[in-house]
C-alpha positions in Angstrom: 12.0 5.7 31.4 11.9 2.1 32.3 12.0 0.7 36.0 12.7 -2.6 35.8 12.0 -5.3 39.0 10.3 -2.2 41.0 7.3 -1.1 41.9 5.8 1.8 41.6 5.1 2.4 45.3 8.6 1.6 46.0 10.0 4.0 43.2 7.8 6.8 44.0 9.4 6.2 48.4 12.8 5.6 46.9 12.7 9.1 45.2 11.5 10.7 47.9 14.0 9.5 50.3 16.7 10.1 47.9 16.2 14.4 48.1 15.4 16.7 45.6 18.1 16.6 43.4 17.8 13.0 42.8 14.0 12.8 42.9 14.3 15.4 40.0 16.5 13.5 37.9 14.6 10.4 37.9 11.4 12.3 37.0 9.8 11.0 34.2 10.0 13.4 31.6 7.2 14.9 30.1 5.1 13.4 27.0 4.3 16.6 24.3 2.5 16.2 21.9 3.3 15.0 18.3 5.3 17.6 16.0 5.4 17.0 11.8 9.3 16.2 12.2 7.9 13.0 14.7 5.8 12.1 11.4 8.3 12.4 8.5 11.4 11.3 10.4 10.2 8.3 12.1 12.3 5.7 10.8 10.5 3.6 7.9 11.2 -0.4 8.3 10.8 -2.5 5.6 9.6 -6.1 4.8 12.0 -8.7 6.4 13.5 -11.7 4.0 14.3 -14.5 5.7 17.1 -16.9 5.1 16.3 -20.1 4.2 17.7 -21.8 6.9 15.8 -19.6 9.1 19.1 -18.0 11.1 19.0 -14.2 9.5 16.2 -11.7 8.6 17.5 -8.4 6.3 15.6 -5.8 5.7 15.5 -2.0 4.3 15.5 1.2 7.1 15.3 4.4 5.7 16.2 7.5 7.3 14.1 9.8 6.6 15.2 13.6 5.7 13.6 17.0 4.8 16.0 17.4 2.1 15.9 14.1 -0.3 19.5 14.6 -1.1 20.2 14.0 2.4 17.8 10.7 2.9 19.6 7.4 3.5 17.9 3.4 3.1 20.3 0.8 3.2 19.6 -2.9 4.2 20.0 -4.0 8.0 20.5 -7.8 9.3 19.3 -9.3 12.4 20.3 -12.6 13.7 17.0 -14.8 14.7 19.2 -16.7 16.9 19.9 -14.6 19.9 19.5 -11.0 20.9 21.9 -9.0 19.6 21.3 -6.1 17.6 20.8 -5.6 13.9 23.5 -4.6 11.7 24.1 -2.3 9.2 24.9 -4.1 5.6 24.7 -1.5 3.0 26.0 1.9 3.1 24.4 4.2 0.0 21.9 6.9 -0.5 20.1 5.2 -3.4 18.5 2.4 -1.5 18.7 -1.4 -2.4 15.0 -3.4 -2.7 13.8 -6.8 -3.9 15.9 -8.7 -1.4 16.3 -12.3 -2.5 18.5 -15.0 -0.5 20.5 -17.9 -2.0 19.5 -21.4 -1.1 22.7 -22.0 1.2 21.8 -19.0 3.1 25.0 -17.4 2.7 24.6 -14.5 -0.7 22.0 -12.1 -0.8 21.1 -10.5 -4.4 18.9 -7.3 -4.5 18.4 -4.3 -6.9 20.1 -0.6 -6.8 20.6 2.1 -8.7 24.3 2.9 -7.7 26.8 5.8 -9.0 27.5 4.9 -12.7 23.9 2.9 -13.2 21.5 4.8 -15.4 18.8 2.4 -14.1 18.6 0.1 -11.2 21.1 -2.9 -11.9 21.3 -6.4 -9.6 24.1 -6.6 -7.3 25.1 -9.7 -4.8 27.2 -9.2 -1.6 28.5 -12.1 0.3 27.0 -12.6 4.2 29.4 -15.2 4.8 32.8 -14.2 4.0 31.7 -10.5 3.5 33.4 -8.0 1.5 31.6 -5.0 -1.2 28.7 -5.8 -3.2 29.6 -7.0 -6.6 26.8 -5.8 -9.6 26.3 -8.6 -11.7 23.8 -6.7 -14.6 24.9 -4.1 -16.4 22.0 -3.7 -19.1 20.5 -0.9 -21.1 16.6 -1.0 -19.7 18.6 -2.3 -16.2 16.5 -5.0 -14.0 14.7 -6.1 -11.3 13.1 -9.2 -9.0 16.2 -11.6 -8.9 15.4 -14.9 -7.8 18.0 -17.8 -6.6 17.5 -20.5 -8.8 17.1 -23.5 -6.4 20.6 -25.0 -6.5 22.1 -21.5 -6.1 23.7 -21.2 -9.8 21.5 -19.2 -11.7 19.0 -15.8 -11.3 15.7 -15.4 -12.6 14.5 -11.7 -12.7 12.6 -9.2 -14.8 13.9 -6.4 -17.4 12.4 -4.4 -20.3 13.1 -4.2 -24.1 12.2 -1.9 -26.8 10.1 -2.9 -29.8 12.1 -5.4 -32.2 14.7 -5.0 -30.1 16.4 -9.0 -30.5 19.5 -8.0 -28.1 21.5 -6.1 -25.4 22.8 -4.3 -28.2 19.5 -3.4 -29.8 18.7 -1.7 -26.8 21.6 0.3 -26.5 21.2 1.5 -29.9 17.6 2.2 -29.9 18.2 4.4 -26.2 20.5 6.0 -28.3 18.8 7.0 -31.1 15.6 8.1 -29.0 17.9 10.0 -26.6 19.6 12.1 -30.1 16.5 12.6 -32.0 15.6 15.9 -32.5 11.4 15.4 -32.2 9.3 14.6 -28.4 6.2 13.2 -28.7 4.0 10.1 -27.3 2.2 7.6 -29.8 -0.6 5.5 -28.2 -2.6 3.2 -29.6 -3.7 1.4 -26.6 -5.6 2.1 -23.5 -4.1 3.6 -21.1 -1.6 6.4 -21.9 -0.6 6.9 -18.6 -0.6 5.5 -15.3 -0.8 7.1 -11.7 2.1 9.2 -11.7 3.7 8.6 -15.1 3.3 7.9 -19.1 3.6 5.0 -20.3 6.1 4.0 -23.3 6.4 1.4 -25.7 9.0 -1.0 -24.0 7.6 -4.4 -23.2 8.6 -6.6 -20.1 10.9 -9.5 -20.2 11.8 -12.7 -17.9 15.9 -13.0 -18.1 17.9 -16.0 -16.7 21.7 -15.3 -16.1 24.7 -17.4 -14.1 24.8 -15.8 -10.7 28.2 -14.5 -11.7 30.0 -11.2 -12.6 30.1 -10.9 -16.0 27.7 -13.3 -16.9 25.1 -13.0 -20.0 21.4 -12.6 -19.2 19.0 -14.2 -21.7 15.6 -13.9 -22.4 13.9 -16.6 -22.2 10.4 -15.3 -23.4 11.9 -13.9 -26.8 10.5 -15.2 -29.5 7.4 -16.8 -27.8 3.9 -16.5 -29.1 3.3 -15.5 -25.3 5.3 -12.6 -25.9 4.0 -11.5 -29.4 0.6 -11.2 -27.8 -0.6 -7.6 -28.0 -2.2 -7.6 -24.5 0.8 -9.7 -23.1 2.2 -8.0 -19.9 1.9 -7.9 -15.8 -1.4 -7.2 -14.0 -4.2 -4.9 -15.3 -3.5 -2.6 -11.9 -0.3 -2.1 -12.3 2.2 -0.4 -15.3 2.3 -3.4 -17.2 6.0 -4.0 -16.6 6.0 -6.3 -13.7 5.8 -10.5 -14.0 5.6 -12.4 -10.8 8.1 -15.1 -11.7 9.2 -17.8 -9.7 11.4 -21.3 -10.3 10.4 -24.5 -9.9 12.1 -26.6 -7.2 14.2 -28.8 -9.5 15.5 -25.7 -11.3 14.1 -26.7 -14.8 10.7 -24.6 -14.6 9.7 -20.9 -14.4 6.5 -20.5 -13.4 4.9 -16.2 -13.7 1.3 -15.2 -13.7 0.7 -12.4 -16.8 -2.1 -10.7 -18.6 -3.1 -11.4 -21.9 -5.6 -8.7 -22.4 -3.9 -5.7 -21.1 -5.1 -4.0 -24.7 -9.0 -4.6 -23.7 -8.3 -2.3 -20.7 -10.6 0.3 -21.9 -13.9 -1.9 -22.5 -12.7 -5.3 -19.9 -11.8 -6.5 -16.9 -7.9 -7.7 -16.4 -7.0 -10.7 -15.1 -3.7 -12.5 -14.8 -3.5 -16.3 -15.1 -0.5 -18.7 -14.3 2.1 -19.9 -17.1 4.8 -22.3 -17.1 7.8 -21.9 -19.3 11.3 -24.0 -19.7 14.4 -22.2 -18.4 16.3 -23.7 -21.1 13.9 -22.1 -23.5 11.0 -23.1 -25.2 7.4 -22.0 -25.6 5.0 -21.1 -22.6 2.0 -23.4 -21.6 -0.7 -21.8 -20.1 -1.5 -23.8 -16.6 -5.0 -22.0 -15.2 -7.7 -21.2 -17.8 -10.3 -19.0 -15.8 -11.0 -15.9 -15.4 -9.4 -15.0 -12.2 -6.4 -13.2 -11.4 -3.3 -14.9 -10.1 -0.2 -13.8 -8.2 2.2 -13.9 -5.2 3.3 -17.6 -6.4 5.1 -19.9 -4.2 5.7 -23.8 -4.2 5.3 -25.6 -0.9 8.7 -26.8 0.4 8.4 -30.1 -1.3 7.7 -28.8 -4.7 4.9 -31.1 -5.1 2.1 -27.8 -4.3 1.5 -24.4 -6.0 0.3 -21.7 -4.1 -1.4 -18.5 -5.2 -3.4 -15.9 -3.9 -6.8 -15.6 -6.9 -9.4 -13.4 -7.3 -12.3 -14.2 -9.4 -12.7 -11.1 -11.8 -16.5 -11.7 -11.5 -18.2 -10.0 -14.6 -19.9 -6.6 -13.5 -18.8 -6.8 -9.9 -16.7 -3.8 -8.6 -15.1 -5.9 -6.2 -13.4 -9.7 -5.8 -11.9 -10.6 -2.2 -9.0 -12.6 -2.7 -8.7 -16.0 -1.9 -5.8 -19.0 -1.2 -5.4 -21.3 -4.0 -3.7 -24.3 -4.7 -2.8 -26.4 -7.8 -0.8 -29.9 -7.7 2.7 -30.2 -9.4 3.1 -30.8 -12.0 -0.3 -29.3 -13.0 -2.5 -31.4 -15.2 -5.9 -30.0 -13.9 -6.1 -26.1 -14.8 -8.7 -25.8 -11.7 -7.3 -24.8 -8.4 -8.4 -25.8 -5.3 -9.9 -22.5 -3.6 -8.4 -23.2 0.4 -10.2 -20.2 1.9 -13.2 -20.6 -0.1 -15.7 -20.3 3.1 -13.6 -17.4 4.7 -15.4 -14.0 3.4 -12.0 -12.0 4.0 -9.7 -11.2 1.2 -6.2 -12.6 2.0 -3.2 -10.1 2.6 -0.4 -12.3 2.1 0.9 -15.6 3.0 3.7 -17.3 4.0 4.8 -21.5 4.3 7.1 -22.1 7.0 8.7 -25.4 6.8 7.6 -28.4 9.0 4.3 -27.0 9.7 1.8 -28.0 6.6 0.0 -25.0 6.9 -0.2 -21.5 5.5 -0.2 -18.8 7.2 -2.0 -15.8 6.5 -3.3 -12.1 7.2 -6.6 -10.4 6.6 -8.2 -7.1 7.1 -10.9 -6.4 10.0 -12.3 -3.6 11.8 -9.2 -1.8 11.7 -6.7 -4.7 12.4 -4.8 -7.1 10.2 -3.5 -10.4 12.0 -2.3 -13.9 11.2 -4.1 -16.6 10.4 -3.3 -20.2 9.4 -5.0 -23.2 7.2 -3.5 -26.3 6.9 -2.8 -27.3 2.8 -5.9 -29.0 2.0 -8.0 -26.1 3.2 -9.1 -27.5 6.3 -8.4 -26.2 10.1 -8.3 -22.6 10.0 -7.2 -21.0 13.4 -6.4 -17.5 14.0 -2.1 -17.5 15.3 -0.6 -15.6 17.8 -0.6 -11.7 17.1 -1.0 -8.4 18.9 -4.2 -7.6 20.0 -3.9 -4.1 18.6 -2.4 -2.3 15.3 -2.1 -4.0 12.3 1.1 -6.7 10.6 2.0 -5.3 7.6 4.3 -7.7 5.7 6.0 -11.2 7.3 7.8 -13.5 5.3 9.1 -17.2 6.7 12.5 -18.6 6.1 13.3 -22.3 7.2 10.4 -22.5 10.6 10.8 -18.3 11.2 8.4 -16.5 10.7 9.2 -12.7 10.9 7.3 -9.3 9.8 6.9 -5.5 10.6 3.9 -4.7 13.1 2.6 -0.9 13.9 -0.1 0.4 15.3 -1.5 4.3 15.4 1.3 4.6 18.3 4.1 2.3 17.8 6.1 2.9 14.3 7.0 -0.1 12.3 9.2 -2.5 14.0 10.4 -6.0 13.0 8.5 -8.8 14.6 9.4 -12.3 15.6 5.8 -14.4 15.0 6.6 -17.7 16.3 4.9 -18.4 19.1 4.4 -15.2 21.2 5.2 -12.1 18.9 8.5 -10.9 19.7 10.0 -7.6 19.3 13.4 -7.6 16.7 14.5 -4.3 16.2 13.4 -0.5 18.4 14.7 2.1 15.2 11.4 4.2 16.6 10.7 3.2 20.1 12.5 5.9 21.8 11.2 8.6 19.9 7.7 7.0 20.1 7.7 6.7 23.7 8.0 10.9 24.5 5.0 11.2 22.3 1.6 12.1 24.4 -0.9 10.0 22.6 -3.3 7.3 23.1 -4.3 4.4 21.2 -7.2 4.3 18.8 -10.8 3.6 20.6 -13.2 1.1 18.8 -17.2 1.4 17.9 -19.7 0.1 16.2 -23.1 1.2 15.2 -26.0 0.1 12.8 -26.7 2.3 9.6 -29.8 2.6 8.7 -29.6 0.8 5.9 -29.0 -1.9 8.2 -24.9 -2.4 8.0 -22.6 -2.5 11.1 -20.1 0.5 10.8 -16.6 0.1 12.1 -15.2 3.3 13.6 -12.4 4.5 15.6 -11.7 7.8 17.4 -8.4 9.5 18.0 -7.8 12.0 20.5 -5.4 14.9 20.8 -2.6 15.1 22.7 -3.5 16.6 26.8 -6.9 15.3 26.3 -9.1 16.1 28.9 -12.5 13.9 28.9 -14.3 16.6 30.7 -13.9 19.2 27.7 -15.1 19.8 24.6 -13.7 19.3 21.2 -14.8 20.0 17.6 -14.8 16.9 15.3 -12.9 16.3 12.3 -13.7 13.4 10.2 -11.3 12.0 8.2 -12.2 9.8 5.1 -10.1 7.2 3.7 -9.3 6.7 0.2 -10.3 3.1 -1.9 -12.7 2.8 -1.6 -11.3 -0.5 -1.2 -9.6 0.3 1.8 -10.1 0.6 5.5 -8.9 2.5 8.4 -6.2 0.6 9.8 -4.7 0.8 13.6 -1.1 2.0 12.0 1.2 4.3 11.9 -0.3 6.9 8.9 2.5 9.3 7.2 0.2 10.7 4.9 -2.9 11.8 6.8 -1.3 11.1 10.5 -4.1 10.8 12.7 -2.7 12.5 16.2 -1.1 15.0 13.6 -4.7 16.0 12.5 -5.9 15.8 16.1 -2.7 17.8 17.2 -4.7 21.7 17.6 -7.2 19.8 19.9 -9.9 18.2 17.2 -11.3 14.4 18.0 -10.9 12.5 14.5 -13.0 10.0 13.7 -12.2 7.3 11.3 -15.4 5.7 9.8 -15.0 2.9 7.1 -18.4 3.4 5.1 -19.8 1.0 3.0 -17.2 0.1 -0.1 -14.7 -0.6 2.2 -12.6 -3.7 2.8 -12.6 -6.2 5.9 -16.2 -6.6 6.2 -16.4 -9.2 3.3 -17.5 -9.4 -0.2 -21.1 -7.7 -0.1 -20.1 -4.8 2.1 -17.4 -4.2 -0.5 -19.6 -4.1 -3.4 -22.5 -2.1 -1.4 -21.4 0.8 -3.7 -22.7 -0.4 -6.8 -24.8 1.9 -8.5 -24.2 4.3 -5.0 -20.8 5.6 -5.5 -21.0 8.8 -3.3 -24.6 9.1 -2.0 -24.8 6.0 0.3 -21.0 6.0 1.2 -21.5 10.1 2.2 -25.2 9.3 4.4 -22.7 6.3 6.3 -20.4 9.2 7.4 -22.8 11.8 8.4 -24.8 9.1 10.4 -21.0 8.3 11.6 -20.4 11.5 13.0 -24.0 12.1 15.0 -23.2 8.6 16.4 -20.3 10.2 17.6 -21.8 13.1 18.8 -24.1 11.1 21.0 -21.8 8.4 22.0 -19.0 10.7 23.7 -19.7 13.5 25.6 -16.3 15.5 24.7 -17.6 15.9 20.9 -18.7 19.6 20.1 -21.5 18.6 18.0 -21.3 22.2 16.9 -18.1 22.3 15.5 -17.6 19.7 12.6 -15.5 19.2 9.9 -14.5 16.4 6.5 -11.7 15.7 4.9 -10.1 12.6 2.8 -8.1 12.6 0.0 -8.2 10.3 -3.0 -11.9 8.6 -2.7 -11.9 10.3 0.7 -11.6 13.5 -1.6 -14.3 12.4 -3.7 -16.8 12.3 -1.0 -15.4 15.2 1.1 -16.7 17.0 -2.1 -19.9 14.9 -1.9 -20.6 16.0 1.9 -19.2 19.8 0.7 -22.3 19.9 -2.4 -25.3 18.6 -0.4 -25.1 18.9 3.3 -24.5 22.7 5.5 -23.6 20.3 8.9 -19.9 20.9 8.3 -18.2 24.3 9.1 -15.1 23.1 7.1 -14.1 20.4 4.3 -10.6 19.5 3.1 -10.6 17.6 -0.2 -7.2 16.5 -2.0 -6.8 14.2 -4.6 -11.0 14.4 -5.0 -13.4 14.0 -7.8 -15.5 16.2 -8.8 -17.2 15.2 -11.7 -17.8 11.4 -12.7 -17.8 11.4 -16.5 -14.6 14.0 -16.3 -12.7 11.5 -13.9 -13.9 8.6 -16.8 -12.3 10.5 -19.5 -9.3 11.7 -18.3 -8.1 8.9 -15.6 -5.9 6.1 -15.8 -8.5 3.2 -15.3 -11.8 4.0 -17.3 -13.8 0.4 -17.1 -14.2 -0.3 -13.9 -15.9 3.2 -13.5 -18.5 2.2 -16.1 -19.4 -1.3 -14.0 -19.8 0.7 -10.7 -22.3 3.2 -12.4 -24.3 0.8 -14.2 -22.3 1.4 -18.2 -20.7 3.8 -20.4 -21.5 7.3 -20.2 -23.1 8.0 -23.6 -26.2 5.7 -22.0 -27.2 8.5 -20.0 -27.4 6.5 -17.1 -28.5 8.7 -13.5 -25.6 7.5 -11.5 -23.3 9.7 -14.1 -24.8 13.1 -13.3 -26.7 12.4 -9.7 -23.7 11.2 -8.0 -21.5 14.3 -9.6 -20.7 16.9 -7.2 -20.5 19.3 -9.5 -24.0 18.3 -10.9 -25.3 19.2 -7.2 -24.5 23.1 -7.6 -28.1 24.1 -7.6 -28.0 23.3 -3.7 -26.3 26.4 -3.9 -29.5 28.3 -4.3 -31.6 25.9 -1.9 -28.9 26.7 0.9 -28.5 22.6 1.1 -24.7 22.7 0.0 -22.3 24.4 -1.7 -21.5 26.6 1.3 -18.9 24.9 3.4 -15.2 26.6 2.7 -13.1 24.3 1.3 -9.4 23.9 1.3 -8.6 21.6 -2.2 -5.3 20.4 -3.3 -3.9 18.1 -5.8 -0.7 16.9 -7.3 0.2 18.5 -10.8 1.2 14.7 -11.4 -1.8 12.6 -10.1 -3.0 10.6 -13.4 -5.2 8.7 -11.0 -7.7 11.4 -10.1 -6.1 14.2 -12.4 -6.1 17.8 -11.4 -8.9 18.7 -13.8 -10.9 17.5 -11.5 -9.5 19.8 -8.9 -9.6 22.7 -10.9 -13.2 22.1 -11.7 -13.6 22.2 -8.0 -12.3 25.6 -7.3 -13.9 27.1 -10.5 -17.1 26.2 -8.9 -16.9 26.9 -5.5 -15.3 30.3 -7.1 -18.5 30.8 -9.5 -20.9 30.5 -6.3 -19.0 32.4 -4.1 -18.1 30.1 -1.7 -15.0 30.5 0.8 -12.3 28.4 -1.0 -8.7 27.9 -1.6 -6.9 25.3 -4.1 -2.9 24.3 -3.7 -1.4 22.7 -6.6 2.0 21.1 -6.0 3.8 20.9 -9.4 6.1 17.8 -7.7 3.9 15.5 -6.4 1.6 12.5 -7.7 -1.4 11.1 -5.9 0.4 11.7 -2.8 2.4 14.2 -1.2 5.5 12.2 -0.9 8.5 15.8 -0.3 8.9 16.6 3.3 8.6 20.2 2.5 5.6 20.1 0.8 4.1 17.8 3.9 5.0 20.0 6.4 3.1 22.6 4.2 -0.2 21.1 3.8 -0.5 19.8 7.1 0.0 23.5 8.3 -2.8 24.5 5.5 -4.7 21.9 6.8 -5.0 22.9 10.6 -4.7 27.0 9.4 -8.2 25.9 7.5 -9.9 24.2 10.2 -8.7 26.6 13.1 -10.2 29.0 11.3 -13.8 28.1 10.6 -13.9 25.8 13.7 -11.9 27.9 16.1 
């Protein structure tokens, strides 16, 4: 409870005085500790967009259910102008996304799937004179991204079309014919098939340009463009290939998108996205940027005169580019951007340009936070900005001067932030709920490897945690590995959640990880498993030594995704763990090559293709490490291994080798396979289940 303009002397007296009865119903009610149902039903809050004139932010809340049928999102408004509470816009299951704002602050447009849409369509709704949204596409392949055009008249977004397919009507005919024939099959003939969760198909992706009207015709304005014809023509190498990040020119004549043009030299090349300019009346495309580097998250500077970007570099055999501001003059006649955060070895979250200030404003990962930053537009002046000392901000856009995001931390949900001036609490979907929860915030080290790196760390403790007791250890490896622990909320791998049974967690971000800079990134070159895997172990005896309450006898590892990979790692060549718990993990390097969706990359980071017989391929395999068996050096450690029958990224092969082997050497194991689920476990259901398989596995080699 809260007790305002009192203190706590004069509470505590004031109960007392007022008898039992009272004194008992102004108790503070007890914390417990966190339950599964905290995890999954917390709400989830969304990126803010802000309206231009800087007076409204809307964003998405979902509400979270067991039962998917039964999960709501639906967009909320909150007035930045006083304190009064969000609002409810939207009322449907489906969800609405890609929130765009017209210029005069007064439509919104966005994208839903809605009863009688058999793919997500754009509808408007009116925030001025309200009333029901209105859908304004009704097309085949349906569409996404819609962007005001500057004066308010027109929308820019993104669709798909099938091969030779030269109108709507094409593409209702070909989805016919490929719904009635009587065949199934998938025809590739580039690299890759499939990608994380799904296969790819031949469609190609489209920028369309429509009146922002009901019943107006979209056209596409890349038909017929030699851009278009390309073969490796599409959006950025990391992602399906179907999304362009598009944006119009402030006087309304330009588009301006970032695409690839090599998306067919996946297989033996690095991607990279550069920046193209193309008439919205039609016409051919002009190339603007001619590097190597990839481009995206566009924006022009209120004036129109500047182009911002974020870059990255694509540098040849490097696994790793941070990504850095850019700018380039408009209109652009010198294809060389000026690199703004050129001296700052941090790679850039996102950005944001409120108006009147000249500066960009920025976020970066490090040593478990992310917080704002600013520059001014020629690159000079950069000053860390207001932001809480704790947790991390993970989205913010501005509108007019506001500047408004979501912030979390490891024990406060997302809630929407106001970030002008002193950060400013918008919206409390999760605050109650959060506040009965017994937990504590994440504590901080540091320690030097002896390879000579400083480690970043964080411990977690369980709920009723009692310094003068001991506790086994559970370390917990993130995924990446171009990632980092972050002080945030975590649905997947929830840290109190894992520390709930009365483990200490320790969160360890090894060498490959992000938000130490470029070098520390790219430290696993050539060392994909080995070096990362000594970091951790060296991670936990720190531990052991540093705080009393760790049971240096009871230890286990666990991570999913590249976390699973070296779970498996520590599980082949090391006997120090009494349990490992490995989802999502490779198990063999030249399988995960072969059968994954990103193939080249893997060959940079272990020094070339596989058929060179290069060491890193078979000494950094776990599987390749089974003669430990023998030697009584690894291959010992139970091991609880799951996977997703629909994870493309690290594909369940790799799993199933796992349990074959640990099978074939006789080692305590167990493998779950859900049929549903990708590279996460994303079904409530199946969450609840694996975190109980989780602490079932631990309690019983630790316990």
């Amino acid at each position: 409870m809260t007790i305002p303009r009192l203190s706590v002397l004069a509470f505590a007296l004031a109960t007392v005085l007022a008898g039992p009865s009272q004194a008992a119903a102004e108790a503070p009610a007890a914390k417990r500790a966190i339950t599964h149902e905290d995890v999954w039903l917390m709400k989830r809050v969304g990126a803010p967009t802000v309206s231009p004139d800087g007076k409204w932010a809307v964003f998405s809340v979902t509400d979270p259910a067991y039962d998917s049928k039964e999960q709501w999102s639906d967009l909320w408004i909150k007035s930045l102008n006083d304190d009064s509470a969000s609002r409810r816009l939207t009322f449907s299951k489906g969800g609405e996304g890609a929130v765009n704002w017209s210029p005069d602050s007064r439509q919104l447009v966005f994208t839903a799937k809605r009863e009688g849409d058999d793919a997500g369509q754009i509808y408007r709704i009116d925030i001025a004179g309200g009333g029901e949204a209105q859908r304004l596409t009704t097309l085949t392949l349906g569409a996404r991204t819609p962007k005001f055009s500057p004066d308010g008249k027109q929308l820019l977004f993104v669709s798909d079309v099938f091969p030779d397919a030269a109108s709507e009507e094409d593409n209702k005919r070909i989805a016919k014919e490929r719904k009635d024939r009587k065949y199934n099959v998938r025809a590739y003939e580039t690299f890759p098939p499939r990608f994380f969760d799904k296969w790819l198909d031949d469609k190609k992706v489209r920028l369309f340009v429509m009146d922002a009207a009901v019943g107006a015709l979209p056209r596409d304005v890349l038909a017929g463009t030699r851009l278009a014809q390309m073969p490796g023509f599409g959006g950025g190498q990391g992602d399906e290939g179907q999304s362009l990040d598009a944006i119009w020119s402030q006087d309304g004549k330009t588009i301006v998108f970032s695409a690839s043009t090599n998306r067919d030299e996946a297989a033996r090349a690095s991607g990279y996205t550069q920046i193209f300019a193309l008439p919205a009346a039609g016409g051919e495309a002009q190339q603007l940027t001619q590097d190597k580097h990839s481009y995206k998250a566009l924006k022009f500077s209120r004036d129109g005169k500047t182009l911002f970007a974020l870059t990255e570099e694509e540098a040849p055999g490097k696994v790793y580019d941070v990504s850095r501001l850019a700018s380039l003059a408009w209109p652009v006649t010198n294809p060389a951007p000026t690199i703004l955060t050129a001296s700052l070895d941090r790679s850039i979250s996102r950005f944001a340009l409120p108006d009147g200030a000249n500066r960009i404003v920025f976020s970066y990962e490090h040593a478990g936070l992310e917080q704002l930053h600013s520059i001014k537009y020629d690159g000079s002046d950069l000053r860390a900005e207001n932001s809480p000392a704790t947790g991390a901000i993970g989205s913010f856009n501005a509108g007019g001067k506001a500047l408004v995001g979501v912030w979390e931390s490891a024990i406060n949900p997302p809630e929407v932030y106001s970030f002008n001036g002193t950060p400013k609490r918008l919206t409390s979907f999760n605050v109650e709920r959060a506040a009965a929860i017994d937990w504590q915030a994440p504590e901080h080290f540091w320690f030097k490897s002896k390879d000579g790196r400083m480690i970043h760390n964080m411990i977690i403790k369980p709920a009723n945690f009692d310094p003068a007791k001991k506790y086994p250890l559970f370390s917990v490896i993130h995924g990446g590995a171009a990632n980092m622990w972050r002080d945030q909320f975590v649905l997947r791998w929830n840290y109190h959640l894992l520390a709930k049974p009365g483990y200490v967690v320790l969160l360890t971000d090894y060498k490959g990880s992000t938000g130490y800079g470029e070098e520390f990134a790219r430290a696993i070159q050539g060392d994909p498993l080995k070096g990362p895997a000594e970091e951790l172990n060296e991670a936990v005896d720190e531990a052991i030594k540093k705080y009393s309450y760790v049971d240096g006898s009871k230890l286990a590892a666990g991570g999913a995704s590249y976390g699973g990979h070296l779970a498996n790692w520590l599980q082949a060549t090391t006997t120090r763990y009494k349990a490992i718990v490995s989802h999502a993990g490779e198990m063999d390097l030249i399988m995960q090559w072969g059968t994954s969706d990103s193939i080249y990359g893997r060959e940079v980071n272990s020094g070339g293709p596989v058929w060179e017989n290069l060491p890193v391929w078979r000494d950094q395999s776990p599987v390749m490490q089974g003669g430990n068996h023998a030697k009584g050096t690894g291959f010992t450690t139970p091991i609880l291994i799951s996977v997703g029958e629909l994870d493309y990224r690290v594909p369940a092969n790799n799993a199933l080798m796992n349990f074959a082997t640990q099978q074939r050497l006789n080692v305590p194991s167990k493998l779950l396979v859900f049929p549903e689920e990708n590279h996460w476990i994303l079904k409530g259901e199946n969450s609840r289940y694996f975190y109980n398989e989780v602490h079932g596995w631990l309690a019983k080699y630790l316990n």
